[in-house]
N, CA and C atoms as a LAMMPS dump frame, in Angstrom:
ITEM: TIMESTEP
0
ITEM: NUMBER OF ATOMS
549
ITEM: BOX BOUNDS ff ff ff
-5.0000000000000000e+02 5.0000000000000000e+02
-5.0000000000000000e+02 5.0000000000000000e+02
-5.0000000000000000e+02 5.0000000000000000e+02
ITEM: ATOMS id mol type element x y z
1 1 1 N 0.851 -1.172 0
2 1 2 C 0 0 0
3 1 3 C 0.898 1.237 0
4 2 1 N 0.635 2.027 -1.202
5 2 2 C 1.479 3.718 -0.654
6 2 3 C 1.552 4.045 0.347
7 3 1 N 2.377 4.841 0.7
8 3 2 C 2.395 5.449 2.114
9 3 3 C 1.233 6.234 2.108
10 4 1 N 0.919 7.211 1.527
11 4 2 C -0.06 7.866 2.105
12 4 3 C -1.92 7.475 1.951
13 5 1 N -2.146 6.152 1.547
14 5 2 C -3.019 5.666 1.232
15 5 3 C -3.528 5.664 2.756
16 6 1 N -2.612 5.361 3.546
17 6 2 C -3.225 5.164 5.2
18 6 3 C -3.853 6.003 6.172
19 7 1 N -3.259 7.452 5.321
20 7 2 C -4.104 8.51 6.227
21 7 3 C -5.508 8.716 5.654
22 8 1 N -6.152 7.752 5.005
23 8 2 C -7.255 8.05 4.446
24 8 3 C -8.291 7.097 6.03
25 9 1 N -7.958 6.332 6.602
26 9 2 C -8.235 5.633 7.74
27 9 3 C -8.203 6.14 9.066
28 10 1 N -7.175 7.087 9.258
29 10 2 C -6.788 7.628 9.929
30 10 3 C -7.396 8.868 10.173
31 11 1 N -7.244 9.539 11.774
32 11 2 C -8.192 10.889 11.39
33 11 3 C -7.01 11.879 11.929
34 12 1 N -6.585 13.574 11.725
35 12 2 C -6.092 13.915 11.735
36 12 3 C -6.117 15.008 12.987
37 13 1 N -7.249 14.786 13.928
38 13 2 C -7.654 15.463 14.68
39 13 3 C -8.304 15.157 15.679
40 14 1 N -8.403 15.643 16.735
41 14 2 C -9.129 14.403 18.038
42 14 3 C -10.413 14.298 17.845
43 15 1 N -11.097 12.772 18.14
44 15 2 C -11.988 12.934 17.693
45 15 3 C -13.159 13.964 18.498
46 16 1 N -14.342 14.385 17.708
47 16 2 C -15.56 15.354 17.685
48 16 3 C -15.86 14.835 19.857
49 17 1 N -16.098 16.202 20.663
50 17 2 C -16.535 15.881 21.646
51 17 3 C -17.587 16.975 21.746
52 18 1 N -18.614 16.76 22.738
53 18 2 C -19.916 18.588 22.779
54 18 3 C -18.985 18.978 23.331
55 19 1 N -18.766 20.286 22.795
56 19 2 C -18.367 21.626 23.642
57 19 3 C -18.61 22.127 25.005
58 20 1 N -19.935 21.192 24.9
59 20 2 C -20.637 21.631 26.482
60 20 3 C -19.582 20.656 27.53
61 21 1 N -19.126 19.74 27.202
62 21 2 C -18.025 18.806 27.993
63 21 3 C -16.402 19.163 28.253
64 22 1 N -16.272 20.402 26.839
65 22 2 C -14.507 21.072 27.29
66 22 3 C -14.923 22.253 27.694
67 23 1 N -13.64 22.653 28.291
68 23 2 C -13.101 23.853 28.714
69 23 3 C -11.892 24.408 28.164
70 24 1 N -11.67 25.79 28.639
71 24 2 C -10.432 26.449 28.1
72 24 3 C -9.691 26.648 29.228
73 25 1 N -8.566 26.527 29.48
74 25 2 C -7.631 27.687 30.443
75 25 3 C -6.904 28.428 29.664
76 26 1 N -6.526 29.747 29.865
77 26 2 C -5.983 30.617 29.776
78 26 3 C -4.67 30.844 30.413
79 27 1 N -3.702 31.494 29.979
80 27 2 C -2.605 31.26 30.447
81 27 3 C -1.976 32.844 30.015
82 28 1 N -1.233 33.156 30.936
83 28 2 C -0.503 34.528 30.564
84 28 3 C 0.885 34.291 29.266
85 29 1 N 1.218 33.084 29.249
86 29 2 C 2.491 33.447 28.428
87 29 3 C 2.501 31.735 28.22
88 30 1 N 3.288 31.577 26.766
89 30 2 C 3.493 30.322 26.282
90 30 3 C 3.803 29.708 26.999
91 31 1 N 5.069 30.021 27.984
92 31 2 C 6.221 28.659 28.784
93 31 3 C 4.916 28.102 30.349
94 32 1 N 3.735 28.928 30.593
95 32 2 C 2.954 28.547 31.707
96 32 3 C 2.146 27.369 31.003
97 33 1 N 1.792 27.593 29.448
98 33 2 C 1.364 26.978 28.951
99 33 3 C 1.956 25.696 28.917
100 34 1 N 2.841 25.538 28.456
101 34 2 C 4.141 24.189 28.213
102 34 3 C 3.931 23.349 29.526
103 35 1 N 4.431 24.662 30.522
104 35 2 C 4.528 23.7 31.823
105 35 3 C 3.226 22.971 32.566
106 36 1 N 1.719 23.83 31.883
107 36 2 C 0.623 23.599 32.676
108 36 3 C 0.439 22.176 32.071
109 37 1 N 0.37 22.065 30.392
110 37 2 C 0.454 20.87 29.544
111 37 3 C 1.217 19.653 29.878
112 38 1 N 2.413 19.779 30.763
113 38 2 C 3.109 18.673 30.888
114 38 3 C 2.661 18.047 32.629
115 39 1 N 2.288 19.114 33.526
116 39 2 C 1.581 18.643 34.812
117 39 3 C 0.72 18.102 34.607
118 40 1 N -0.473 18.429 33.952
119 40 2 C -2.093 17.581 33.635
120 40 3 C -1.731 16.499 33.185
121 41 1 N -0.891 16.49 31.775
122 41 2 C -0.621 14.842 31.192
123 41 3 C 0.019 13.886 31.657
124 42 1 N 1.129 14.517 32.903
125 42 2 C 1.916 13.621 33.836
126 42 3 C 0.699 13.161 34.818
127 43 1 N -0.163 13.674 34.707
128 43 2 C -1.306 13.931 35.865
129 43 3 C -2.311 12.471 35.516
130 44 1 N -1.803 12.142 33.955
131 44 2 C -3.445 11.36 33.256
132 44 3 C -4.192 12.349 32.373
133 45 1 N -4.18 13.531 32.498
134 45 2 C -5.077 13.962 31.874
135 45 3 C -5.905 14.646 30.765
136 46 1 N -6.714 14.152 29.897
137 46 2 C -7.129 14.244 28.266
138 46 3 C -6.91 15.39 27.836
139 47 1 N -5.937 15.968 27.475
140 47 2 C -5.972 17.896 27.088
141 47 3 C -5.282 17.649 25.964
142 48 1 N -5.835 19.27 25.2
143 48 2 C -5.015 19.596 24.452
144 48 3 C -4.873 20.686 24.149
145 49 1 N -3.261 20.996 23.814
146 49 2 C -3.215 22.532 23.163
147 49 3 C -4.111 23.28 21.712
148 50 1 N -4.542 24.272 22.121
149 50 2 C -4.538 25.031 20.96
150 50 3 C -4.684 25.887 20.785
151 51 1 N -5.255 26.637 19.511
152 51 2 C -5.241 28.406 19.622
153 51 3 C -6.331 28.705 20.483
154 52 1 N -6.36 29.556 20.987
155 52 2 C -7.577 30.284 21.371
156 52 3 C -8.537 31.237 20.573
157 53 1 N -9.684 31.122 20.424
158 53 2 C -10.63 31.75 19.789
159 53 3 C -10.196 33.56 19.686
160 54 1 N -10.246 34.295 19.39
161 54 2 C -10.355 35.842 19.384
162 54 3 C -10.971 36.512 20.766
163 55 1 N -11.76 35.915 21.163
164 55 2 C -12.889 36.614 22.421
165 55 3 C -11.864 36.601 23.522
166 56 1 N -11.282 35.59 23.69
167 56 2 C -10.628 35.233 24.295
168 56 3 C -9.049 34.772 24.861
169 57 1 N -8.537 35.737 23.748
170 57 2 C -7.296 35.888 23.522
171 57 3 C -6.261 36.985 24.471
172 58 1 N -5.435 36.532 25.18
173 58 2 C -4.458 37.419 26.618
174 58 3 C -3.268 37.532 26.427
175 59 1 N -3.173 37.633 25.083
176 59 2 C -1.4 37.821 24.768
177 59 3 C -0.764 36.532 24.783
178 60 1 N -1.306 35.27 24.922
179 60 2 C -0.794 34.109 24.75
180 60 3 C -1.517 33.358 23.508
181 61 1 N -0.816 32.858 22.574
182 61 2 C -1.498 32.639 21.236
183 61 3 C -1.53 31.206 21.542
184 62 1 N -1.766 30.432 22.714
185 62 2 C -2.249 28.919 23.357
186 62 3 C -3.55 28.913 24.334
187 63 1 N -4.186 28.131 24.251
188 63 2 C -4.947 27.437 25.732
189 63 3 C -5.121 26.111 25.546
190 64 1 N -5.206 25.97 26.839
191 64 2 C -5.445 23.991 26.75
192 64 3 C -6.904 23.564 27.068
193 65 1 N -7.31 22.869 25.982
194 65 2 C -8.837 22.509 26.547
195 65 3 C -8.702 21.123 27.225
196 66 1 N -9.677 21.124 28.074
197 66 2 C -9.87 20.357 28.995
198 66 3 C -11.246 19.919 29.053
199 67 1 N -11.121 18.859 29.962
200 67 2 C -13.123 17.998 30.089
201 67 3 C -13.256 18.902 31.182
202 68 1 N -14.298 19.696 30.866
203 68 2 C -14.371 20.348 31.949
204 68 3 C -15.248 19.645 33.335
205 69 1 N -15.771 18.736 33.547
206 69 2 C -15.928 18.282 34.707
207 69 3 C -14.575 17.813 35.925
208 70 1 N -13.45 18.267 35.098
209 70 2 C -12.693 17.954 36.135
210 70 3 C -11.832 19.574 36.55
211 71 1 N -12.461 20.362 36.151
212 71 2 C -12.054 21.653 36.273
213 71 3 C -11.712 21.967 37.821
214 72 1 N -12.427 21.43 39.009
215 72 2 C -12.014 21.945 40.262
216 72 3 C -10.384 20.87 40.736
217 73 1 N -10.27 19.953 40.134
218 73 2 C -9.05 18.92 40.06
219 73 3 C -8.349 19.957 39.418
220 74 1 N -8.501 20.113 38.479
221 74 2 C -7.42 20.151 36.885
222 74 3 C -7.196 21.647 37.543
223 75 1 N -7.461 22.77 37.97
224 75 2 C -6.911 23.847 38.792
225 75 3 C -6.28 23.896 40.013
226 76 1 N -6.813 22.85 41.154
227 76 2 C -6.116 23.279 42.245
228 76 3 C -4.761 22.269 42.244
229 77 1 N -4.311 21.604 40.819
230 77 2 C -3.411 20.969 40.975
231 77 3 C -2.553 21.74 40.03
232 78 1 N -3.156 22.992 39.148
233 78 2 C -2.209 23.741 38.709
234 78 3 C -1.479 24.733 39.445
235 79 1 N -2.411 25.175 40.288
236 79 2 C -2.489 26.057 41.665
237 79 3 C -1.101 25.505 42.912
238 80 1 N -1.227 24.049 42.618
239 80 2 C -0.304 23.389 43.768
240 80 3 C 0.968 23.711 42.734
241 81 1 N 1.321 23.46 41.465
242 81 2 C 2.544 23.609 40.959
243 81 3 C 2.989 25.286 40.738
244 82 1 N 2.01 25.933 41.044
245 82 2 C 2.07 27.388 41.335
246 82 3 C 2.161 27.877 39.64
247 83 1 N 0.791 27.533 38.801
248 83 2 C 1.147 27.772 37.744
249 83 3 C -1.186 27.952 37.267
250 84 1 N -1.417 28.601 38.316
251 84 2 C -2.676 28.607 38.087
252 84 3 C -3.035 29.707 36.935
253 85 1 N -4.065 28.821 36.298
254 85 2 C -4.637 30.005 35.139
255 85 3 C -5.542 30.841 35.109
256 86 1 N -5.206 31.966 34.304
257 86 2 C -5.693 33.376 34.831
258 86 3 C -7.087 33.177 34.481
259 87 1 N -7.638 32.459 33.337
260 87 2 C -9.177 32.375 33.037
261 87 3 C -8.941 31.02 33.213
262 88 1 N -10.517 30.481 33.163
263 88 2 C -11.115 29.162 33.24
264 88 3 C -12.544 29.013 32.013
265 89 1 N -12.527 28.842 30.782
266 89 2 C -13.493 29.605 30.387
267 89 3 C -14.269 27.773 29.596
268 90 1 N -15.883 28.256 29.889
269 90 2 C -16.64 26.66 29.168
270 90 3 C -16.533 27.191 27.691
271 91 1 N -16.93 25.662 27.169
272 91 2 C -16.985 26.146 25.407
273 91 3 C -18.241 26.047 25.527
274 92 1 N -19.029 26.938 25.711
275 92 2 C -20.266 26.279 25.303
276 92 3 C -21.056 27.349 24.315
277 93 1 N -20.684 27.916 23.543
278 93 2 C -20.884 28.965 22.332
279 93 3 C -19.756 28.166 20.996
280 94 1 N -20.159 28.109 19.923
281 94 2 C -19.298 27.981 18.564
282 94 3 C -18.163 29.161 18.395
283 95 1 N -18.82 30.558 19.098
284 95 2 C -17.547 31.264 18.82
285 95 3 C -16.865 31.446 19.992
286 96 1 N -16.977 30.398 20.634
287 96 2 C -15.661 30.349 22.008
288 96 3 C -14.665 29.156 21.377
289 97 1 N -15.36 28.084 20.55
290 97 2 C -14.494 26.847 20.133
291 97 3 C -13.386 27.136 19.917
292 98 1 N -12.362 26.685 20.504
293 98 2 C -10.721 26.573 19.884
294 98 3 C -10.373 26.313 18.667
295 99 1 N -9.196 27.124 17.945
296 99 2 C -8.845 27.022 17.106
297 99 3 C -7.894 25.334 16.997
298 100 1 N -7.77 24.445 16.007
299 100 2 C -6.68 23.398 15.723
300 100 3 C -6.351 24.21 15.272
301 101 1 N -4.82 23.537 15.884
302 101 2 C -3.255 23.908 15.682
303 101 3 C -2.423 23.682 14.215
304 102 1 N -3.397 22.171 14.241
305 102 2 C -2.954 21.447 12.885
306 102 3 C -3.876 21.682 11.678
307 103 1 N -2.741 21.558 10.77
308 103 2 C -2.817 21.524 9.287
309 103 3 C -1.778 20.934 8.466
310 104 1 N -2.663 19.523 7.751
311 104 2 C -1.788 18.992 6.706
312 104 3 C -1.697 18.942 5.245
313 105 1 N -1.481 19.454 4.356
314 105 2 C -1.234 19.544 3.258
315 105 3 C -0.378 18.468 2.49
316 106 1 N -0.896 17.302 1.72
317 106 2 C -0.14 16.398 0.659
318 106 3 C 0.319 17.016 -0.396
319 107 1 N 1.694 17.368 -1.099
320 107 2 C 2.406 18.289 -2.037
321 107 3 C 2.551 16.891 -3.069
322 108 1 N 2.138 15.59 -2.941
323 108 2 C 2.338 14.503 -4.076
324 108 3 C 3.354 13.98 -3.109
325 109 1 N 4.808 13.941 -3.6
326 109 2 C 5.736 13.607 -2.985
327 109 3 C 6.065 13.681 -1.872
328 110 1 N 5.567 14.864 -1.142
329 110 2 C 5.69 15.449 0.069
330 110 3 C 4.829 15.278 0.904
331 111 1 N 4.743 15.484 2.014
332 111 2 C 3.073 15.812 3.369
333 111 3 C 4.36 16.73 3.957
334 112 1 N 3.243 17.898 4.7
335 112 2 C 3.718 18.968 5.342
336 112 3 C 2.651 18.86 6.154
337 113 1 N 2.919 19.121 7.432
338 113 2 C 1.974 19.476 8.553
339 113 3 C 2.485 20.8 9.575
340 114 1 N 1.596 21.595 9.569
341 114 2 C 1.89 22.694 10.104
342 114 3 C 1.492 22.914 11.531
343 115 1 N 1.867 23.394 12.526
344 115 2 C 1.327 23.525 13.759
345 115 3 C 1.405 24.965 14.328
346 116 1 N 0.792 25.754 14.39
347 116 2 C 0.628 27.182 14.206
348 116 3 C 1.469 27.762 13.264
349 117 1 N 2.289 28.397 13.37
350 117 2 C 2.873 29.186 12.536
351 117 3 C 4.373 28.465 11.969
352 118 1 N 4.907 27.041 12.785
353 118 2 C 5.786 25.851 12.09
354 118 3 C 5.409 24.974 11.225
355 119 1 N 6.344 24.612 10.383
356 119 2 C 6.223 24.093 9.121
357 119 3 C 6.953 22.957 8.997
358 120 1 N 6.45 21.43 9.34
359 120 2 C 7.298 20.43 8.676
360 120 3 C 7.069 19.343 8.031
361 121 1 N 8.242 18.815 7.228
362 121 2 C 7.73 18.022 6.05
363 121 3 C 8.503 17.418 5.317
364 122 1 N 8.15 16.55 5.502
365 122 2 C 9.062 14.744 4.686
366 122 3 C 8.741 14.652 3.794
367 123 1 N 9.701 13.762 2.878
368 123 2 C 9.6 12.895 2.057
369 123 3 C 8.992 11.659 2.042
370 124 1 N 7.323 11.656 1.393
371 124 2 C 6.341 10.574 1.964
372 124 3 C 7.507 9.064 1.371
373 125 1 N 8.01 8.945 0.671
374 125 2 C 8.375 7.83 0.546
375 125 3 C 9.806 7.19 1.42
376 126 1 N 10.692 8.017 2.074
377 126 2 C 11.828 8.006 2.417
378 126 3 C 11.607 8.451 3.914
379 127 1 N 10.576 9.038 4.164
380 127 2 C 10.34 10.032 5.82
381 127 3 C 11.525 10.591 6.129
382 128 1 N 12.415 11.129 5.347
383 128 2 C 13.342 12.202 5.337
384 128 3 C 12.619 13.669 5.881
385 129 1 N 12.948 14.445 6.772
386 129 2 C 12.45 15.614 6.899
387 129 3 C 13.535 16.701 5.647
388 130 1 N 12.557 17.312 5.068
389 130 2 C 13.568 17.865 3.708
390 130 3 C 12.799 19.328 4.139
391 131 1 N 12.427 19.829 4.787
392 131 2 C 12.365 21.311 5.411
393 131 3 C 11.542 21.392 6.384
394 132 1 N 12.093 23.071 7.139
395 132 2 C 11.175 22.755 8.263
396 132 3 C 11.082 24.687 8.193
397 133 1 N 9.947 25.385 8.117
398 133 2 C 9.718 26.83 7.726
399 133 3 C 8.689 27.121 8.86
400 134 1 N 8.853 28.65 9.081
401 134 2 C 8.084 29.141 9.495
402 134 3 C 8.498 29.922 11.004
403 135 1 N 7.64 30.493 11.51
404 135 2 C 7.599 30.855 12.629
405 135 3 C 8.621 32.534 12.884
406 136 1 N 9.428 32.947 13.598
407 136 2 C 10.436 33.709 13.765
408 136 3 C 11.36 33.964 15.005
409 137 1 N 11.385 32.979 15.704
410 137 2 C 11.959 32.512 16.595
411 137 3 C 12.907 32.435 16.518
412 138 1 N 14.893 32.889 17.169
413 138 2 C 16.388 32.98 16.731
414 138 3 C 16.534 31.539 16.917
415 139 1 N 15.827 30.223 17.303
416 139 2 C 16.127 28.557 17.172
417 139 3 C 15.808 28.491 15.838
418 140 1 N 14.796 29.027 15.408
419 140 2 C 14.514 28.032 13.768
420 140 3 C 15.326 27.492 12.606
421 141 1 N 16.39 28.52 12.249
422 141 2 C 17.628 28.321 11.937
423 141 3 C 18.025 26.912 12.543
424 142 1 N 18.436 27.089 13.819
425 142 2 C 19.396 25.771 14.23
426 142 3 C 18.239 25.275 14.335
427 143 1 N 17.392 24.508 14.6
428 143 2 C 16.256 23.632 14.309
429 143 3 C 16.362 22.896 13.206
430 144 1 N 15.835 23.941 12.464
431 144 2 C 16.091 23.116 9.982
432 144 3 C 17.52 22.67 10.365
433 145 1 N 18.682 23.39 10.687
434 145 2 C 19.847 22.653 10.479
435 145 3 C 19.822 20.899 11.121
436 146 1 N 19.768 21.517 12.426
437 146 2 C 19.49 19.736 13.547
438 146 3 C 18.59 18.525 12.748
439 147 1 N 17.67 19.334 11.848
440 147 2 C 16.49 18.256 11.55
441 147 3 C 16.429 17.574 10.171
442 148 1 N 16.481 18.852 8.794
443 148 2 C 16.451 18.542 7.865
444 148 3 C 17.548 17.754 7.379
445 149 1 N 17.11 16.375 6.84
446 149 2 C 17.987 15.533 6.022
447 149 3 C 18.084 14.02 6.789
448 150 1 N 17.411 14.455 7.92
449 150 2 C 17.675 13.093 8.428
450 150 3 C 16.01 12.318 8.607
451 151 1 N 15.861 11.288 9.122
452 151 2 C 14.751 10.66 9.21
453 151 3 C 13.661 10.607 10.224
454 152 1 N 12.003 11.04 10.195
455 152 2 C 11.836 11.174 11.334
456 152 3 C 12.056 10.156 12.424
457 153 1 N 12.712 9.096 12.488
458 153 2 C 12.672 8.567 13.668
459 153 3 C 14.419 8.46 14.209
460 154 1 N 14.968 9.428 13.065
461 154 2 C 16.319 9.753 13.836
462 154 3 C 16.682 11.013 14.176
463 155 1 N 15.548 12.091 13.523
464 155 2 C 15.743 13.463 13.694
465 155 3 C 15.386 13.887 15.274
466 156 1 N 16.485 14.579 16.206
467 156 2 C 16.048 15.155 17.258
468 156 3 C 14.761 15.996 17.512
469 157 1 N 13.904 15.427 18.735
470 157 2 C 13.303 15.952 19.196
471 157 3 C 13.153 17.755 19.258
472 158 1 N 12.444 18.277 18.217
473 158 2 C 12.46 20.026 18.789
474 158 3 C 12.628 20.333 20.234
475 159 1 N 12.038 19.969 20.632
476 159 2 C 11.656 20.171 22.335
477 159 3 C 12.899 19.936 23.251
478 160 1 N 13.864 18.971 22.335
479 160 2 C 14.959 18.728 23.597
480 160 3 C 16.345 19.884 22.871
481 161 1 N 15.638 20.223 21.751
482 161 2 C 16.743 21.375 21.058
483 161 3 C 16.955 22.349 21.11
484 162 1 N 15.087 23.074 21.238
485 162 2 C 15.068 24.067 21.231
486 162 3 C 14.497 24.8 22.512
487 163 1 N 13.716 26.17 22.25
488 163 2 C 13.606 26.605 23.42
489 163 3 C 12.615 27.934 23.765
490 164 1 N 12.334 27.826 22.656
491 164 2 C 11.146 29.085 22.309
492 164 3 C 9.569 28.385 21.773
493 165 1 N 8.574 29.264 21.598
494 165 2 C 7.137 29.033 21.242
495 165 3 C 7.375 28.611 19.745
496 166 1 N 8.212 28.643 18.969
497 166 2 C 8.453 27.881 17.988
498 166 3 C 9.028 26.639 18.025
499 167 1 N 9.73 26.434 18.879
500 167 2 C 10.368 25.161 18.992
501 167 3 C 9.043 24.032 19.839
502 168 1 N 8.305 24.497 20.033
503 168 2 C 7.048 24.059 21.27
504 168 3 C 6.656 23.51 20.172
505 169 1 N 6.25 24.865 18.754
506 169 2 C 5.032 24.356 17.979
507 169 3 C 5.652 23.473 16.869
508 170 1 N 7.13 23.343 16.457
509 170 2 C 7.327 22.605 15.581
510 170 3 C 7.294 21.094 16.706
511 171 1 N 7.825 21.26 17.538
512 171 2 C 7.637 19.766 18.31
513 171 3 C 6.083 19.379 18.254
514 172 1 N 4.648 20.251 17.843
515 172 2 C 3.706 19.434 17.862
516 172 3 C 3.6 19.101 16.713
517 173 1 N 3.961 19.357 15.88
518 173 2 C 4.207 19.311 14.038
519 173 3 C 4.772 17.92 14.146
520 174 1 N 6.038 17.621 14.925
521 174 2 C 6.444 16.59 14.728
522 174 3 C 5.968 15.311 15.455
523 175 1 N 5.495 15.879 16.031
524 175 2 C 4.795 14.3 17.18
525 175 3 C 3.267 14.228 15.974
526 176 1 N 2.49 15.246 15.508
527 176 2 C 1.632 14.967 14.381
528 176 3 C 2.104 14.064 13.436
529 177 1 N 3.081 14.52 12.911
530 177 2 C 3.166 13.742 11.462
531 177 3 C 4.374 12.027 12.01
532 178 1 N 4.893 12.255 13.137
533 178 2 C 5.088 10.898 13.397
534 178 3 C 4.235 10.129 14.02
535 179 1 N 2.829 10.272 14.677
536 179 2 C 1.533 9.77 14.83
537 179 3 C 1.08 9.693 13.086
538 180 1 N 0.804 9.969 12.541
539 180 2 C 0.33 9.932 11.037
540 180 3 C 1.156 9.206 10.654
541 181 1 N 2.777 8.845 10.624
542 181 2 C 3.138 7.844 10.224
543 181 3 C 3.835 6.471 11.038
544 182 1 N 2.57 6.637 11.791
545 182 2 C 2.463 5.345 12.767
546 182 3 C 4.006 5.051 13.15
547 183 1 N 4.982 5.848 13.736
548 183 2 C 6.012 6.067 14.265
549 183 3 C 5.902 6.109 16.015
């Protein structure tokens, strides 16, 4: 089977939940974000990053949605790591819904998956990473250098390379498209 015959099985996005069941937190700055994301999931718990809607936007271009029935948990244990969030907000309006992060584009030869404003993308037949664009972050540079040319399952981790809100978002770029290729 082609390689990319498989993402036709596959879905590219979590699956559909009511809105009336997530929540948002809010966060003053990317790195509260990072750190709130890695307490909950060390924690067990179902989240995920993404943009935040417009209404609801605080100078941090992240929030993590959450089930919100566990909202009095899922705070006073952000609260205990001293990393509590400034809003707590329900989805329960269409124009509160979070933005996905992701976007994948098939170029024929290529798949590119983007994760906010990072850009990366193999060679569907070889899983060579052959560029990685975007963002404006002083890592991105050394990032494409560290990454492009080698394979995703030998190319370093963004996250253990880099060190900025670009290096965050190409690391979800890359955990995307190595989930998509069942890596």
């Amino acid at each position: 089977m082609p390689f990319f015959d498989f993402l036709k099985d596959k879905k590219t996005k979590a699956p559909d939940i009511t809105s009336s069941d997530r929540g948002m937190l809010v966060f003053e700055n990317t790195s509260e974000v990072i750190r709130a994301e890695s307490v909950l999931k060390a924690n067990g718990y179902d989240i995920r990053v993404m943009g935040p809607p417009p209404e609801i936007r605080s100078g941090c271009d992240l929030v993590i949605e959450f089930p919100i029935l566990e909202q009095l948990t899922i705070v006073r244990i952000l609260s205990d790591a001293k990393i509590p969030p400034l809003q707590v907000v329900p989805v329960n309006s269409p124009l509160l819904k979070p933005v996905d992060l992701f976007h994948v584009k098939d170029f024929g030869q290529y798949l590119m998956v983007r994760a906010a404003n990072m850009k990366l993308t193999i060679d569907k037949n070889s899983l060579i990473i052959v560029n990685i664009s975007g963002g404006g972050c002083p890592d991105v540079p050394y990032l494409a250098a560290e990454m492009v040319g080698k394979s995703l399952s030998e190319a370093p981790s963004p996250r253990e390379i880099g060190h900025t809100l670009c290096g965050y978002t190409l690391q979800l770029a890359y955990e995307e498209m190595r989930r998509l290729c069942s890596l």
